[in-house]
N, C-alpha and C positions, 0 to 999 in steps of 0.2 A: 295712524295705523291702529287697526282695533284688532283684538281676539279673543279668543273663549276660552278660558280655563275650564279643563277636563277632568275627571279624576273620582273618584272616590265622592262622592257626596257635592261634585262643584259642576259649575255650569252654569259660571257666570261672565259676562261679556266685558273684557277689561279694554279701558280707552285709553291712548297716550295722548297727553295734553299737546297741541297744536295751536298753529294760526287759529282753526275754528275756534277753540276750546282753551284758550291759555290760560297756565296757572303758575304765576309765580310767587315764591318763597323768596326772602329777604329779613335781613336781619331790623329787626324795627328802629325808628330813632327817640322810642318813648317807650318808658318803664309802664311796666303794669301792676297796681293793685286791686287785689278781691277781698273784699269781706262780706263777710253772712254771720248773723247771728251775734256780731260785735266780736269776731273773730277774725283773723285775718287768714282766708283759707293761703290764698298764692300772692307771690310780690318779686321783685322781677325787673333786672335793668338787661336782660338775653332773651325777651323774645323774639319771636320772628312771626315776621306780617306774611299771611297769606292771601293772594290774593285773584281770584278764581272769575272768569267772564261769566256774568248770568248774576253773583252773590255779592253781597256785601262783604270787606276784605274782614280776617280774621287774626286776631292776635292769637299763638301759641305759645304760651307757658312751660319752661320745661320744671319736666314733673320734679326735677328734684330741690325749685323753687316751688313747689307747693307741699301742705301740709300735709301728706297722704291720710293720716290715721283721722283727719274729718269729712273724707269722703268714701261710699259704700259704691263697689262697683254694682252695678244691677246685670239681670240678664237680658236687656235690651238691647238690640243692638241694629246697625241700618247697612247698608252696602253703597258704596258709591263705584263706581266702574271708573273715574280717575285715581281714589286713594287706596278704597279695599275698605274691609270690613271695618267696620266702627263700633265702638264699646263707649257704653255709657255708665257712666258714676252720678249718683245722686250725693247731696249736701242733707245730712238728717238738723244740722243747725238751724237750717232754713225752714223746715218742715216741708207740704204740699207742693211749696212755692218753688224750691229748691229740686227736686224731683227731676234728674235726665239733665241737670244742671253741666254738666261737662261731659266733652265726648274726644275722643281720641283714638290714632291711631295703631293701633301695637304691634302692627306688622304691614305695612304703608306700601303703594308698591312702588316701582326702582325709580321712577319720577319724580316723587314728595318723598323720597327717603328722608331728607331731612327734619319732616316733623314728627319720627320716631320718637318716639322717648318726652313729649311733648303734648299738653293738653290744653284743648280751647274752652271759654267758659261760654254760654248765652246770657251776656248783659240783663235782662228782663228775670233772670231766675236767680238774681242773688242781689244782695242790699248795696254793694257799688260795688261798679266796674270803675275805677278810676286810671286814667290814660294822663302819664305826665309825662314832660319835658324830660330828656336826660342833662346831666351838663349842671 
């Protein structure tokens, strides 16, 4: 089922994940570490694996495993019509490289509610992504 949000400044097409389209959220079975800059921005035995037809599946960090005060929000931002609008945080650690390095959802809509509160990194924009065993 699809529809259009109205209103004030919006007029945009939101989708609910289906058979077409499925996106499921799951608690992961593997911790995650991030470092940049020989700093350890997030670390993490609570994320959850998302995981979406069309993309490769995604690890979510919740924000309050990560270091907030080394990452700068920017005012970049993208739309997706399953999750809603998306806010990006650049890593100044990283320099250039690091740049749009994390993105997130901060108001999700009722379908991915649960990666509220919750940020993804892109592997290639930070010095490791490290995916370990838990246990």
């Amino acid at each position: 089922m699809d529809q259009t949000l109205k209103g004030e400044g919006m007029n945009k097409e939101v989708k609910i994940p289906g058979p077409d389209h499925p996106i499921t959220i799951a608690p992961a079975s593997e911790g995650i570490r991030i470092v940049v800059g020989g700093h350890v921005v997030a670390k993490t035995s609570r994320a959850l694996l998302l995981e979406e037809k069309g993309y490769s599946p995604v690890y979510y960090v919740p924000r309050e495993d990560a270091d907030m005060s080394l990452l700068v929000k920017t005012t970049h931002y993208t739309y997706c019509p399953y999750k809603g609008d998306c806010t990006y945080y650049s890593i100044p650690l990283g320099g250039s490289k690091s740049e749009f390095a994390v993105w997130t959802y901060e108001q999700p809509y009722e379908a991915v509610a649960a990666i509220k509160d919750y940020l993804a990194f892109y592997p290639g924009r930070v010095d490791e992504f490290v995916v370990e065993k838990l246990g």
